[in-house]
matplotlib code that plots the C-alpha trace (Angstrom):
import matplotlib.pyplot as plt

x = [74.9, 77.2, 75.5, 76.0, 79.1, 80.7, 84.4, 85.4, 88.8, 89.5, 92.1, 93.3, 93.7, 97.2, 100.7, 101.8, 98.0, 98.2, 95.1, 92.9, 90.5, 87.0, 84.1, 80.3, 78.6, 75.5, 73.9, 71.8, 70.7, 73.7, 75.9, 77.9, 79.0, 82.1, 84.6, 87.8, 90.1, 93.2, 95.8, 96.8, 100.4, 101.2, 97.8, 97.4, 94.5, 94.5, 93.5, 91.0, 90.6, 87.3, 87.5, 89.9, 88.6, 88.6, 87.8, 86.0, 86.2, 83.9, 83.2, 79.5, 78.2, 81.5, 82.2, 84.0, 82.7, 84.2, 82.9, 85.0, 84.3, 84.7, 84.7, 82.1, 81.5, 82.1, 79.4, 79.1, 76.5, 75.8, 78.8, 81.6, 83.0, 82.6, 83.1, 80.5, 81.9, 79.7, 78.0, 77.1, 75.1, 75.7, 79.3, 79.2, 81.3, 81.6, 85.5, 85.5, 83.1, 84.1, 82.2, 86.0, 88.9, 91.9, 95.1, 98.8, 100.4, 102.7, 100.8, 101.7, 98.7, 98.9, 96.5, 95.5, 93.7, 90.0, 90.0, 93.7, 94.3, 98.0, 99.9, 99.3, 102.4, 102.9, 103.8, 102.8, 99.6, 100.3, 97.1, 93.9, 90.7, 87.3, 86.4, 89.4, 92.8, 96.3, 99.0, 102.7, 102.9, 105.0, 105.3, 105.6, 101.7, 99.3, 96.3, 93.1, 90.4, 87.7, 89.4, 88.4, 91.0, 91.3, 93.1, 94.4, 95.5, 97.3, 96.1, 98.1, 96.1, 96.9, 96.5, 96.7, 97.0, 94.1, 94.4, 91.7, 90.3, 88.5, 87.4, 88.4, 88.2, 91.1, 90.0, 93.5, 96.9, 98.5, 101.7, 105.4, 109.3, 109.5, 109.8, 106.6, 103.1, 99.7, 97.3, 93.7, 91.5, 87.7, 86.0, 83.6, 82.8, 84.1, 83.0, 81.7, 83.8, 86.6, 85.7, 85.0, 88.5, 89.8, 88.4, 89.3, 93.0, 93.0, 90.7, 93.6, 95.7, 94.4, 94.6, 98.2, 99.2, 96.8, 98.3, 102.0, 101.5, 99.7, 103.3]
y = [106.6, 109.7, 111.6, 115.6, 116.2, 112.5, 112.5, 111.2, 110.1, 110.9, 108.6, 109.8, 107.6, 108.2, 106.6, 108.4, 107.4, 110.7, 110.4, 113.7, 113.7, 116.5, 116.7, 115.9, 119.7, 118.8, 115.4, 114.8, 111.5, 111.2, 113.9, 114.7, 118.6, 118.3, 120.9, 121.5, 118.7, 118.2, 116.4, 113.9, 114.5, 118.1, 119.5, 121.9, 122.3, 120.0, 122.0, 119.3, 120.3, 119.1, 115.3, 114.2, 110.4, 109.0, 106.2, 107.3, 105.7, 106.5, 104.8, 104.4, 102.4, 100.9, 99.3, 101.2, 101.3, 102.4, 103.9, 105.0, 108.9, 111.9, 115.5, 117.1, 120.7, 122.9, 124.9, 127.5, 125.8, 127.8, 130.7, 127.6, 126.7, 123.0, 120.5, 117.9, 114.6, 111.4, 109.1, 105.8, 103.9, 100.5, 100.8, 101.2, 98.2, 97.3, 96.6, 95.6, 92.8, 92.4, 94.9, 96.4, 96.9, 95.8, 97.1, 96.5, 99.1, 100.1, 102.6, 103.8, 102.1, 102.2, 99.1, 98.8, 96.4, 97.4, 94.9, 95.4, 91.9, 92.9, 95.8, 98.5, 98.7, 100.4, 98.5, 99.2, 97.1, 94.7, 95.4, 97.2, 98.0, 99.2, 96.9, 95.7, 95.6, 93.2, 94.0, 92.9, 91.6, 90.2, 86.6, 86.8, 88.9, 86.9, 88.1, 86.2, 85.5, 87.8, 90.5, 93.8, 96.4, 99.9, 101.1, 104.3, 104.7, 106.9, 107.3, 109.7, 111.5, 113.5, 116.8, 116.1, 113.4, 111.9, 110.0, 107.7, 106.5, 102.3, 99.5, 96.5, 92.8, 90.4, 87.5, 85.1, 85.4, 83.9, 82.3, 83.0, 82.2, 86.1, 88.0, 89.2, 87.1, 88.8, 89.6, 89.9, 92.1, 93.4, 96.8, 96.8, 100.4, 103.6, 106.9, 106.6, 109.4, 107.7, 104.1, 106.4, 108.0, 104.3, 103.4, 106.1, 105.3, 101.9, 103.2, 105.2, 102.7, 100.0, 102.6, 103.8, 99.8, 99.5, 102.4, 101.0, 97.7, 99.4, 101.8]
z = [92.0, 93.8, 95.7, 96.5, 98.6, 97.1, 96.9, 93.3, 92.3, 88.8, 87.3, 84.0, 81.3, 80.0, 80.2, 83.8, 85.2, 87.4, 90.0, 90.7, 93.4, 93.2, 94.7, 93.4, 93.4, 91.4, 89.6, 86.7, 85.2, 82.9, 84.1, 87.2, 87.9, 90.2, 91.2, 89.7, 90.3, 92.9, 92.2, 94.5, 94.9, 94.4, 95.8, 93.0, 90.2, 87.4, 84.1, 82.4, 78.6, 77.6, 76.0, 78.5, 79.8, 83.2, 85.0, 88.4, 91.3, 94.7, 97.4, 98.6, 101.3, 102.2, 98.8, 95.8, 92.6, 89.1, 85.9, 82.2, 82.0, 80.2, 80.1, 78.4, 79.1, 81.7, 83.9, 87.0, 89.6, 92.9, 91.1, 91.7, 88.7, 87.6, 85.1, 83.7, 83.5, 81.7, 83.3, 81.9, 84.2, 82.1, 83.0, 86.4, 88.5, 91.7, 92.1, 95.6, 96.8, 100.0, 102.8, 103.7, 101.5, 103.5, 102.5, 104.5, 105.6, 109.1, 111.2, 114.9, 117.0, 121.1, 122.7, 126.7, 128.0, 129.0, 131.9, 132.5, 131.6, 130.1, 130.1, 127.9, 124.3, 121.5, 118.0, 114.0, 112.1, 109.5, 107.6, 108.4, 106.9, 108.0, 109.7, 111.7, 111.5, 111.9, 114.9, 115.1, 118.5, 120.7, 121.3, 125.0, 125.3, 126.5, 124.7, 125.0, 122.3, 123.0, 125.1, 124.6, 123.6, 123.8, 121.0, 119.5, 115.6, 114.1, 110.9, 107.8, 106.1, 102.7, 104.6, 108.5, 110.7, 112.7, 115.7, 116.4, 119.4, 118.5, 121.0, 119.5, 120.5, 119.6, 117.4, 117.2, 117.5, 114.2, 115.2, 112.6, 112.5, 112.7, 115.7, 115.8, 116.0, 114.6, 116.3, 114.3, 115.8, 114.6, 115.6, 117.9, 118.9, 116.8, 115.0, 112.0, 110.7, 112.2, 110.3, 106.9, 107.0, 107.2, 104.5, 102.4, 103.6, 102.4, 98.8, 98.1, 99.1, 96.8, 94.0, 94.5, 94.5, 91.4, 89.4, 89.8, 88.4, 85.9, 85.1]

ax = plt.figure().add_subplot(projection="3d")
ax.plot(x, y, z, "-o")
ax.set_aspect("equal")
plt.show()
């Protein structure tokens, strides 16, 4: 269950669907103490009157995981305000069962080659998770199976933008009518802070893409 210092995302369960994110200040068996919520696209508090239900979504070790919640008092732990949200362990799922979510989306990566097998290019992924990540490439590069790349992302975050430094080796190049091939490649070496704020990109991801077909 969420730990101390867990990043929730509160998605409230109303016709808009707006989407909050907090942070887990204190646990009990049935109760989580989080601070006042953020919302995700103005940045400002969200006023929570008690009775207002969630569904809470965290991610912990690399999967995310989902529970129906609901606002039941409000306390000061430590003199920061919080409020106490449900928690009902029965209810708790596991919505993503592979290791990685892996979302699509066009960020700015630069790749050399480690054994300077190529020259080094710029271009935009086609997908990317946690564990790896799609490039548009093009069909003239002669990329082998098994190189070793030396990559930099660029990677948008909510607040700032983090650029992130991953050794990656190139798995296949998958072949289109387009003008630009994919190239699959898996992480090798990287910070782990640098692999979590991945996968936090592609959780919120998931979640924007899951609220609108939900509107």
């Amino acid at each position: 269950m969420s730990k101390i210092g867990t990043f929730l995302q509160l998605e409230q369960i109303k016709e808009e669907r707006t989407i909050s994110k907090c942070r887990v200040i204190e646990t009990k068996k049935d109760k989580l103490y989080v601070d006042y919520p953020i919302d995700k696209e103005t940045n400002r508090s969200n006023i929570f009157p008690v009775g207002t239900h969630f569904h809470v979504h965290f991610i912990e070790n690399n999967s995310v995981f989902s529970f129906p919640s609901e606002i039941i008092g409000k306390a000061k732990v430590k003199n920061i305000p919080t409020l106490i949200l449900s928690v009902e362990l029965n209810n708790l799922q596991k919505i993503q069962r592979r290791e990685f979510v892996r979302v699509e989306a066009l960020l700015d990566v630069s790749v050399q080659s480690i054994d300077q097998q190529f020259d080094s290019f710029t271009t935009v992924t086609h997908d990317i998770s946690g564990g790896g990540m799609a490039l548009l490439v093009d069909k003239n590069d002669r990329i082998k199976q098994g190189e070793l790349l030396d990559i930099m992302l660029i990677l948008p975050l909510e607040k700032k933008v983090e650029y992130l430094h991953i050794i990656g080796e190139a798995l296949r190049i998958q072949e289109r009518k387009e003008d630009k091939d994919i190239l699959s490649v898996k992480f090798t070496e990287m910070d782990t802070h640098d692999q979590q704020s991945i996968v936090q990109y592609c959780f919120t991801k998931q979640l924007e893409e899951r609220r609108k077909g939900l509107s």
